[in-house]
TORKE-71100 format. One record per residue: x, y, z of N, C-alpha, C in turn; residue in three letters. Coordinates in pm, whole numbers, plus 50000, padded with zeros to 5 digits. Atoms other than C-alpha are relative to their C-alpha. Example, Ala and Ser with C-alpha at 12.3 -4.5 7.8 and 13.67 -1.06 7.14 Angstrom:
2
500894988150000512304955050780500905012050000ala/499184988149994513674989450714499235010950073ser/
END
This chain:
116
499304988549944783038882610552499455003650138unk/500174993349866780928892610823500344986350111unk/499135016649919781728852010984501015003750035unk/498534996649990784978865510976500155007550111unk/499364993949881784798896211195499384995750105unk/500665005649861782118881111404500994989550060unk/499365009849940784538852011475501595007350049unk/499114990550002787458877311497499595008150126unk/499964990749904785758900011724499494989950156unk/500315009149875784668868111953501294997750066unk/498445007449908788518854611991500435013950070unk/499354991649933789948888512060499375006250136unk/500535001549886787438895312334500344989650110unk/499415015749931788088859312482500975004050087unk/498605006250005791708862312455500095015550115unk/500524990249899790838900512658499954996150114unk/500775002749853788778888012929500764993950064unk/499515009249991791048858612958501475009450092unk/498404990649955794358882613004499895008350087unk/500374992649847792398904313246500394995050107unk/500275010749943791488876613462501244997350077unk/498475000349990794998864213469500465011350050unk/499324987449953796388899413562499455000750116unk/501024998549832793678900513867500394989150079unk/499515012649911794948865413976501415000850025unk/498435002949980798558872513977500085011650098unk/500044989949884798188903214206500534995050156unk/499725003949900800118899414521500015007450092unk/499934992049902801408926214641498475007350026unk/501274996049940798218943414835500595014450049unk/499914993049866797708973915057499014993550053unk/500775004149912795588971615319497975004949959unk/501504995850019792668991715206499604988149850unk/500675010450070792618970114897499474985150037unk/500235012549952792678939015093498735001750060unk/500834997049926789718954315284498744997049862unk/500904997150090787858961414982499774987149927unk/499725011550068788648929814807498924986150105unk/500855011949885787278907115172498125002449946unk/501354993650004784108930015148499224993449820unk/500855003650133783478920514755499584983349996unk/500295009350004783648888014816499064990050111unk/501145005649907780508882615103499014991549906unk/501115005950096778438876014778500154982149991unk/499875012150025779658842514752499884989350127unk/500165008349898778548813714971500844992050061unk/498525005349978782208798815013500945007750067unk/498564987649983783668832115159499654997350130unk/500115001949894783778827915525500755017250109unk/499674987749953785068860615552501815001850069unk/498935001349916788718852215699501405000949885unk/498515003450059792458854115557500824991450075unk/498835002849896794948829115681501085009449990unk/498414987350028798018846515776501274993950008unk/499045009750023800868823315644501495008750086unk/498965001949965803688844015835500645015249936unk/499924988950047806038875415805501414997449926unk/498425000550018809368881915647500595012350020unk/499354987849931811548912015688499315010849887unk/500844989650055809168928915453498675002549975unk/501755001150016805508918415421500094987050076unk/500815008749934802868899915615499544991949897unk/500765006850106801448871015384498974995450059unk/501655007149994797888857815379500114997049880unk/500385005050129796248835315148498505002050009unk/501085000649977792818831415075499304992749876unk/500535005850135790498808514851498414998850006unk/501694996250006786888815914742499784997449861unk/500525008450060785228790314558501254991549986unk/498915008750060788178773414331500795009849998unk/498964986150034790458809514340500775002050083unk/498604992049862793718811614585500345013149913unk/499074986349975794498844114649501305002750053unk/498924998949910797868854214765500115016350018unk/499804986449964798108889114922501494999550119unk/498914991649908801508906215080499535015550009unk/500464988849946800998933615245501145009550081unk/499034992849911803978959515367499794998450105unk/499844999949881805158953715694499865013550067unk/499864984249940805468996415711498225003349981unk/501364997050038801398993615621499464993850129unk/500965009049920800028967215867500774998950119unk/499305004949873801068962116245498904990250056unk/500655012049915800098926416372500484998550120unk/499585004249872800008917316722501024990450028unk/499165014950011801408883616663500454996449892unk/499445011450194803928875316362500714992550073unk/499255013250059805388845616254500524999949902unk/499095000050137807988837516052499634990549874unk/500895005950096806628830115705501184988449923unk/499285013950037808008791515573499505000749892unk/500364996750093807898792415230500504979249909unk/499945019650033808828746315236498384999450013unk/501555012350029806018725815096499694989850127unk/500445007049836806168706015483499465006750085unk/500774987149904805078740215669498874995950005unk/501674995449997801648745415763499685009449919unk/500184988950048799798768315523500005013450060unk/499764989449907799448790915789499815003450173unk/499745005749862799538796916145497975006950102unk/501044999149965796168819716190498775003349929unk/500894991450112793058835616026499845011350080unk/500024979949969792008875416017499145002349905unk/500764988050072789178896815956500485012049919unk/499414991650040790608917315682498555015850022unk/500434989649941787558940615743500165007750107unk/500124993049869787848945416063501524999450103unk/498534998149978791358957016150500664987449994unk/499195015950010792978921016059499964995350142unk/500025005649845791868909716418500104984549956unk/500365010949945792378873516512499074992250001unk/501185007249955789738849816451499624986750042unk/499835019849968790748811716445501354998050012unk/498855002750031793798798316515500104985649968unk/500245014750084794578766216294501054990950118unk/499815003849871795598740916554501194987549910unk/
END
């Protein structure tokens, strides 16, 4: 009996953490302060370089991606939230470029590389 709930209270935890997880990875839409907050959590890791590409706009959000360690991120971000200097129209064909620049989401989404 107690095998039981101990093995019972292991899966349903699992199957928890697991469905969290998942819910935190499917997140797209963004604001800006979360995107801020989100760059900032991830200095801890030795793979974060600190940058978002910025794949491009459409007539409603700016897209960036971002991947730290093995984890793409995809963040949109209202166009009525964020004003970029320079958009581009976001290509959503598998022949595009992933994206056209990178951005300090800390530090007002400035400009930092442009992918050549």
């Amino acid at each position: 009996m107690l095998r039981s709930i101990f093995l019972f209270s292991f899966l349903f935890s699992t199957i928890s953490f697991s469905f969290a997880q998942s819910n935190i990875l499917r997140k797209t839409e963004w604001t800006v302060e979360e995107t801020k907050q989100w760059a900032e959590s991830q200095k801890k890791f030795p793979t974060w370089h600190g940058a978002l590409l910025y794949q491009g706009s459409d007539s409603i959000h700016h897209h960036f991606i971002s991947r730290v360690m093995d984890e793409w991120v995809f963040f949109q971000i209202k166009k009525e939230e964020l004003k970029l200097v320079e958009e581009k129209p976001y290509n959503q064909t598998s022949s595009a470029p992933l994206g056209y620049y990178y951005v300090d989401a800390t530090n007002g989404f400035i400009k930092t590389k442009v992918i050549e």
